[in-house]
Every structure is written in structure tokens, then in C-alpha cells.
C-alpha positions in Angstrom: 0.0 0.0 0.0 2.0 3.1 -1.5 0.6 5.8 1.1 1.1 8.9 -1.3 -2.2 7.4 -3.0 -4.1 9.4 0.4 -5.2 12.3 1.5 -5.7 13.2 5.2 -9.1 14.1 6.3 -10.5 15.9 8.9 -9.7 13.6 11.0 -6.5 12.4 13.0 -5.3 9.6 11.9 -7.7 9.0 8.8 -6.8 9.1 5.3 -8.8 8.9 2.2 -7.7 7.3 -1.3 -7.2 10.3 -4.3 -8.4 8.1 -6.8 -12.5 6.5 -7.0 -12.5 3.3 -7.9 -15.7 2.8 -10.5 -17.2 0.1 -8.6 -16.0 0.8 -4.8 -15.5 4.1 -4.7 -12.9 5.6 -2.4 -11.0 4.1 0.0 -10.6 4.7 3.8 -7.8 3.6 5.8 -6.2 4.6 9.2 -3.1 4.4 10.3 -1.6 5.1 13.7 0.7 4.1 16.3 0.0 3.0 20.0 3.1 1.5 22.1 5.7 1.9 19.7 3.9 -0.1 17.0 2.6 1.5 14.4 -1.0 -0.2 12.7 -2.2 0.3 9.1 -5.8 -0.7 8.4 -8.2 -0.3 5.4 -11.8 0.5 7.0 -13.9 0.0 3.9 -15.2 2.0 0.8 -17.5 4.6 0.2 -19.9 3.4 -2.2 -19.1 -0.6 -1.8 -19.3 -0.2 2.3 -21.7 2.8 2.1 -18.9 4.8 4.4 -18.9 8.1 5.3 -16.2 10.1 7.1 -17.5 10.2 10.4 -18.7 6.2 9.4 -14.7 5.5 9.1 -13.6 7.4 12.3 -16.0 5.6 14.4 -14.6 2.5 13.2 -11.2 3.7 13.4 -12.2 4.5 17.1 -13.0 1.0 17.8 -10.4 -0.9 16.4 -7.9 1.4 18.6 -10.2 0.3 21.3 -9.9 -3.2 20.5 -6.1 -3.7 20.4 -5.9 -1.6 23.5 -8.1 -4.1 25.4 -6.4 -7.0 24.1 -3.3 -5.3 24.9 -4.5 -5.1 29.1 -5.9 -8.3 29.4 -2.7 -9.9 27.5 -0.7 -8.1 30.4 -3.0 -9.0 32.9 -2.9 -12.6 31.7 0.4 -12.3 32.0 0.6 -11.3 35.3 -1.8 -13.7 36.4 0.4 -16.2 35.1 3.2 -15.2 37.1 1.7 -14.4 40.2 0.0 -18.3 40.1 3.8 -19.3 39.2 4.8 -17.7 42.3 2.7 -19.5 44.2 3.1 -23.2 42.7 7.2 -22.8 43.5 6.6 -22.1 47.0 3.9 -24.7 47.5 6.4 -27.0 45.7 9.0 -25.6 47.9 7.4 -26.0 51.7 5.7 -29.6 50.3 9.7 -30.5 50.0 10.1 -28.6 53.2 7.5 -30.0 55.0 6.8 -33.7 53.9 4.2 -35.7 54.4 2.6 -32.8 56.3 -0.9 -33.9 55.6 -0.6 -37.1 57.7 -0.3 -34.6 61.2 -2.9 -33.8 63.1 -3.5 -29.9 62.4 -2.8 -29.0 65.5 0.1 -30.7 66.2 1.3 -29.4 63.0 0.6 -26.0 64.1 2.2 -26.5 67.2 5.5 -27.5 66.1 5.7 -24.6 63.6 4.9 -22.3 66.5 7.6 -24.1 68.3 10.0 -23.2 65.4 9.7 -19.6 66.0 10.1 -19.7 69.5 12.9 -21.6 69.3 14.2 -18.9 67.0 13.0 -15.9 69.0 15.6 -17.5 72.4 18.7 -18.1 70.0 20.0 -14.6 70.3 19.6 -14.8 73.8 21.3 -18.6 74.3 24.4 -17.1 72.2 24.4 -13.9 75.5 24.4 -16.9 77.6 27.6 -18.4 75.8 29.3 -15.4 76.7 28.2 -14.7 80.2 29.5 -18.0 80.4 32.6 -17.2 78.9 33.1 -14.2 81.5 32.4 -16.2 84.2 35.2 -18.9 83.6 37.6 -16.3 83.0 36.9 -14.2 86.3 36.7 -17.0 88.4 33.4 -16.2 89.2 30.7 -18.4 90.5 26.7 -18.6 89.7 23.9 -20.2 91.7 20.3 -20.1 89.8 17.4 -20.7 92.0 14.1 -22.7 90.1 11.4 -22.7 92.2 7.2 -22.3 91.3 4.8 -25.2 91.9 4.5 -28.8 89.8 4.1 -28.0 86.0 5.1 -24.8 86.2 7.6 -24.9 83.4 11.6 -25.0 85.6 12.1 -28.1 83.8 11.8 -26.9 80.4 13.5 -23.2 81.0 16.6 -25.1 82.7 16.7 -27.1 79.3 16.6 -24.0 77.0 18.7 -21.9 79.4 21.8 -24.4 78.9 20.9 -25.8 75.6 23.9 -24.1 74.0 26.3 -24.0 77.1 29.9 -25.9 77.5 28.8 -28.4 79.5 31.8 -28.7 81.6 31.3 -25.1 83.3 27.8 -26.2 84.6 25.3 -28.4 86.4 21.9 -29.0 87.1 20.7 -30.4 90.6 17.6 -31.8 91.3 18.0 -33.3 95.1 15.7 -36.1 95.9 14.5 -37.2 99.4 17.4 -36.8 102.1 18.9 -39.5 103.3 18.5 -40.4 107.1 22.3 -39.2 107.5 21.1 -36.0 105.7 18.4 -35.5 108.0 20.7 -35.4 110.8 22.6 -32.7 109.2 22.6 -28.8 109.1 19.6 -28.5 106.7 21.9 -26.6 104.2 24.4 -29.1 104.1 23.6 -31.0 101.4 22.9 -28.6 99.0 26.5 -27.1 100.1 28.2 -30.0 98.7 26.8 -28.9 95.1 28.1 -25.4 95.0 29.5 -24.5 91.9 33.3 -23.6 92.0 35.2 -21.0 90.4 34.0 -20.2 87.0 30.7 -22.8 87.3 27.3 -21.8 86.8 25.1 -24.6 89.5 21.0 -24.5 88.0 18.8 -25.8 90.8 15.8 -27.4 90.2 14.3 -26.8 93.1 16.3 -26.0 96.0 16.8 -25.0 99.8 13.4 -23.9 99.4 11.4 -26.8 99.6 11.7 -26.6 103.0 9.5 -23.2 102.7 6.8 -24.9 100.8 6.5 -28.5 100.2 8.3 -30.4 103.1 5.6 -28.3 105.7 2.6 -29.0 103.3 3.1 -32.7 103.3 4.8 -33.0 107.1 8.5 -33.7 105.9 9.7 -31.2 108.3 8.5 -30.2 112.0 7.1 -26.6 112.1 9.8 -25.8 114.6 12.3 -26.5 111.8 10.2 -24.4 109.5 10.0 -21.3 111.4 14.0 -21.7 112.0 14.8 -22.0 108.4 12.2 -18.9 107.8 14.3 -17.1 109.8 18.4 -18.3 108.9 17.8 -18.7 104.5 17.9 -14.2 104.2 21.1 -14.2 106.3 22.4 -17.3 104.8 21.9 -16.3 101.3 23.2 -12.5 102.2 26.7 -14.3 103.5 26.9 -16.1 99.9 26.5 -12.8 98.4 29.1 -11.3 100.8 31.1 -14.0 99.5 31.0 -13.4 95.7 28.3 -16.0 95.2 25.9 -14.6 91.9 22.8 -15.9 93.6 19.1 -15.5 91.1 16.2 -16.8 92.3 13.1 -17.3 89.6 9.9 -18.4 91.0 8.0 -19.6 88.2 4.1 -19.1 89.0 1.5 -20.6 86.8 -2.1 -20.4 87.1 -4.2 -23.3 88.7 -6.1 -23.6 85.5 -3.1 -24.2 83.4 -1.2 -26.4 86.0 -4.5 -28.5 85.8 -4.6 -28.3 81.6 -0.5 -29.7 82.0 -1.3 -32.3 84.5 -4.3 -33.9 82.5 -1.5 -33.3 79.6 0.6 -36.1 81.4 -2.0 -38.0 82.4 -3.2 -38.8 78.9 0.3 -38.2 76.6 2.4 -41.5 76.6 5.5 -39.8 76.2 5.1 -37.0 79.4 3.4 -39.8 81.5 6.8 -40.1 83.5 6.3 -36.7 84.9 3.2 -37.6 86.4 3.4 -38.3 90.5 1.2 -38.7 93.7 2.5 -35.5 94.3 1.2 -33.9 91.3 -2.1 -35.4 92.0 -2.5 -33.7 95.2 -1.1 -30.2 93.9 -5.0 -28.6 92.9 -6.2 -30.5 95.9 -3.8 -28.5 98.1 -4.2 -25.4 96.1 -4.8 -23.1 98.8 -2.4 -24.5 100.8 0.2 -24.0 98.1 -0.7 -20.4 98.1 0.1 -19.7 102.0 3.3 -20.9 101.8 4.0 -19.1 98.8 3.0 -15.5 99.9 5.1 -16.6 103.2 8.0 -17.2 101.3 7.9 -14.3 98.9 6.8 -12.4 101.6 9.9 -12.9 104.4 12.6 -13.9 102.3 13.3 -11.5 99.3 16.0 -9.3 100.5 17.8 -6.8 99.0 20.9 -9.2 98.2 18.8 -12.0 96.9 15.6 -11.3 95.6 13.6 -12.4 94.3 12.2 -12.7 90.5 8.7 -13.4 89.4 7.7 -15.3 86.1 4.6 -15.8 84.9 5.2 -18.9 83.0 1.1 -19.8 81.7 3.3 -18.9 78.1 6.5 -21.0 78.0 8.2 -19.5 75.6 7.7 -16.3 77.4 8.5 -17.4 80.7 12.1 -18.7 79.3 12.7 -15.4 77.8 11.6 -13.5 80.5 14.2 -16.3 82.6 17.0 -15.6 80.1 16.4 -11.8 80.0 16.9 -11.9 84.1 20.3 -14.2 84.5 21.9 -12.0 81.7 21.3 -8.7 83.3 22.5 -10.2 86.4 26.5 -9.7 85.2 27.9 -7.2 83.2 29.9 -9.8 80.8 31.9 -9.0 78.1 30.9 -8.4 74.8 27.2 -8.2 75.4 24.9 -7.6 72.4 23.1 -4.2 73.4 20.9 -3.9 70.3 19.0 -7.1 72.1 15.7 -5.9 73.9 16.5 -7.2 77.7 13.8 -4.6 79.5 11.5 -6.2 81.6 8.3 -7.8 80.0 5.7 -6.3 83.0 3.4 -8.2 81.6 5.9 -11.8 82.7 8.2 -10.4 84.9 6.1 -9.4 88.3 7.8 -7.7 90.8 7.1 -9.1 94.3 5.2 -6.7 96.0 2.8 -7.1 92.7 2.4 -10.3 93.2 1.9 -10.6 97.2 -0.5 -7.5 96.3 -2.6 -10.3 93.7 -2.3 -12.9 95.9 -3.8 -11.0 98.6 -7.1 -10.5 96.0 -6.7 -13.9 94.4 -4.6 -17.3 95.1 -5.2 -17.9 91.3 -1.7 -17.8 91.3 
């Protein structure tokens, strides 16, 4: 098509043939460009299509209408295309990640992702605890951490995340059964004495000195002569470990009697935490109340200035082992600490004591 056979008309873009055919009359054509791509296109004739002007540029109109509509939904197509391509590589991606996920129960499944994250949110804090560590074997310094709360109330698993990533050979965990009937002839401290850590040793007590406070009155392993005496000797004992360079943290882990009962039933029916299940534990809601007497006594008479001591709410795990973590680490001023790490009390987990003597007075929920 030689385009010097045209004439422009009146209107942008149409052009009109010089010559008239006999039979077809004169032709109509437009020609424009949209995108960088230029379009020619004959529109019809003026005798053989019946075609006016203002007949050609209203189809001219809708042929530029047409190949820019095709033109959006190829692009939309397109991106349609890759935004469902996006999402069949990462299903094929977590389904390689994952496994057989569909076999799991959903909850379970959803637990252990949660776990993954948790486990993930306490790492920064396990690699402080390498280096308080560290500091602690090069000063020759020594480091006594107190576990205390009631049955199920989550010492066992902080203890395990707390030295999950620690040399091993610079510290212990405790965990004293009944005393023996030499022991009981002893000086009541004795024989956690012959467990203190040594120079540049961090000791973890799972329960301590303190049963004595709590569950040896309770259940009639101790006299309540011998009670009232140790009420009286642990703040002066504790303050001459202090004196003496001993680090001494005490966490009292305090869950809720709803949740201890939701944990118990937990080991009662789970095979695998059926172990942790005793006589003991049975009686724990029973002697609820109880529980709670001792406990505002102890807070109450033996948080001193020099050993205090430090409140977790621990109905969240993974909280309650942050919270733990946050507490031993401010504790020392170690080399090397990380100070872009967040290690300001969570109020909501860490209670002070006179906050919680002040709930329990309202309520021995806790």
C-alpha cells in the first residue's frame, strides 16, 4: 500500500484514497501508532461499504479500542500467570520442606511450627548466655540459679533451653531427691552445700533450699519448729553467699491453677510425658490453697535486698524462658554483650514481688 495514494481528512489519523474506484468508490484507511507499534488498516469504501467520514472514524475509534483491550488483558494474563507461578514454586518448595505434612494432626502441625519460631525468638539470647559464660570462667566467678514455682510450672523446660547451648563442663543442674537419714541429721543446708559450683561454674537448681519453705511443711516432711528456724536463717544465709562473691538469682515460676490442671491432664493422657506424672502432682490442685500460704510466706519474708527475688509468669512457655534468660543476663555485666537485644522487663511476665503478694492478697489464682 504506496501511502502517497491518500489524502488526510479531517480527522487524525484517517486518510482517504485520491483516486474513486468505478465500482468501490474511495477508499478509507487509518493508520496510527500505539506503544511503539505502528497499525495500518483499510476501513472500507464509500460506495461498496456505504462509508462516510464520520462512518470511518468511528470505526477507526473502535479498532484502537480493541487492540488496547487485548493489549490489558494480555498483560493481565500475564501477570496472572506469574503471580500463580509464584505461588506453585513455594507450594512445591514448603511440600519439599514440610513432607508428608498432611498425615499430622493440624494441631500438632501447628504447634511445632509455633515451636520453630520460639525456638528462634531464644537463640540470640542462648548465644548472650555463651558469653556470660565465657566471663564467668575467665573471672573465676561463681553462679547459683534458684528454680522454684509449683509442679508443672515450666523449671524443667526453661533449665533445658537456658543451657541448651552451654559448654557443658562449666555447669550443672541439681535436682536433690528425698534426704537421706544421715542428711536428715545434718545442718539443713548441708547438702545442697556440697553442690556449689566452684570457680568459674554456673550450678541450676531445680528446686532447692526452698522446699523446706513450701513443700516439706505442706506434706509433714519437716517439724514446724524446723520451719519457722529455716524462715528465719535462709535471708542471712543467702546474704553471707553474696558477701562471698556467690551470683545468687532466684526465679519463682508461677502458673495459674487452671493451666497447672490443663498440664497435668496433659501427662495424664500423653504416653510420652506420663513419666512426669506423680502422687504428688495429684495432690497439687487438691492442696491449692495451701500451696498459696506458703508461697505468699516465702515471697513475703525472704526476698531481700541481696537475693531477691524474680517473678515469672510462666502460663506462656516461651515467654517465661525469655523472660528467665532476659533476668540471668542482666545479672552480670559480661563481656561483649549484644546491646541492640531488647532485655527490658516484659511487665506483663516479669512481676515484681510486692505485685504479686498485692494479687495474691485478692486472688490465690496464682
Amino acid at each position: 500500500m504506496n501511502f502517497n495514494d491518500f489524502d488526510k481528512t479531517n480527522y487524525s489519523g484517517l486518510y482517504i484514497s485520491k483516486v474513486t474506484h468505478d465500482v468501490f468508490g474511495k477508499k478509507y484507511i487509518t493508520r496510527f501508532q500505539y506503544k511503539n507499534k505502528r497499525y495500518v488498516k483499510v476501513l472500507g469504501y464509500s460506495k461498496k461499504n456505504n462509508l462516510t467520514q464520520k462512518m470511518a472514524f468511528n470505526l477507526m475509534e473502535e479498532l484502537k479500542k480493541t487492540i488496547m483491550e487485548n493489549d490489558i488483558n494480555i498483560k493481565n494474563k500475564n501477570e496472572k500467570n506469574d503471580d500463580e507461578q509464584i505461588l506453585i514454586d513455594e507450594n512445591n518448595k514448603y511440600k519439599k520442606l514440610l513432607g508428608n505434612y498432611t498425615n499430622l494432626n493440624k494441631n500438632v502441625f501447628k504447634t511445632g511450627i509455633q515451636k520453630i519460631y520460639d525456638f528462634e525468638k531464644l537463640k540470640p539470647y542462648q548465644i548472650e548466655l555463651i558469653k556470660l559464660q565465657n566471663y564467668l570462667e575467665h573471672e573465676n566467678k561463681r553462679m547459683i540459679i534458684i528454680f522454684e514455682g509449683r509442679d508443672a510450672s515450666g523449671k524443667g523446660g526453661a533449665i533445658r533451653r537456658i543451657t541448651r547451648y552451654m559448654n557443658n563442663k562449666h555447669y550443672r543442674v541439681v535436682a536433690l531427691g528425698k534426704p537421706t537419714d544421715t542428711q536428715k541429721n545434718q545442718w539443713f543446708f548441708q547438702r545442697y552445700i556440697e553442690h556449689f559450683p566452684t570457680g568459674g561454674e554456673i550450678l541450676l537448681f531445680d528446686r532447692s533450699w526452698y522446699n523446706r519453705a513450701m513443700v516439706e511443711p505442706i506434706f509433714g516432711f519437716c517439724k514446724q519448729e524446723e520451719y519457722e528456724i529455716f524462715m528465719e536463717d535462709v535471708v542471712n544465709f543467702e546474704q553471707d553467699l553474696v558477701r562471698q562473691g556467690m551470683i545468687l538469682i532466684k526465679l519463682y515460676f508461677s502458673v495459674s491453677k487452671e493451666e497447672q490442671k490443663k498440664r497435668f491432664d496433659r501427662r495424664i493422657n500423653d504416653p510420652l510425658r506420663h513419666w512426669k506424672f506423680s502422687e504428688v502432682d495429684m495432690q497439687a490442685q487438691d492442696l491449692w490453697d495451701e500451696f498459696s500460704e506458703k508461697k505468699y510466706e516465702m515471697l513475703r519474708r525472704t526476698s531481700s535486698k541481696s537475693a531477691p527475688w524474680n517473678i515469672i509468669r510462666s502460663n506462656n512457655k516461651n515467654l517465661a524462658r525469655l523472660e528467665a534468660m532476659k533476668i540471668i543476663l542482666t545479672s552480670v555485666n559480661y563481656d561483649g554483650k549484644n546491646n541492640s537485644l531488647n532485655f527490658e522487663d516484659n511487665i506483663d511476665i516479669n512481676i515484681s514481688v510486692q505485685k504479686e503478694l498485692m494479687h495474691m492478697r485478692k486472688s490465690k489464682n496464682y
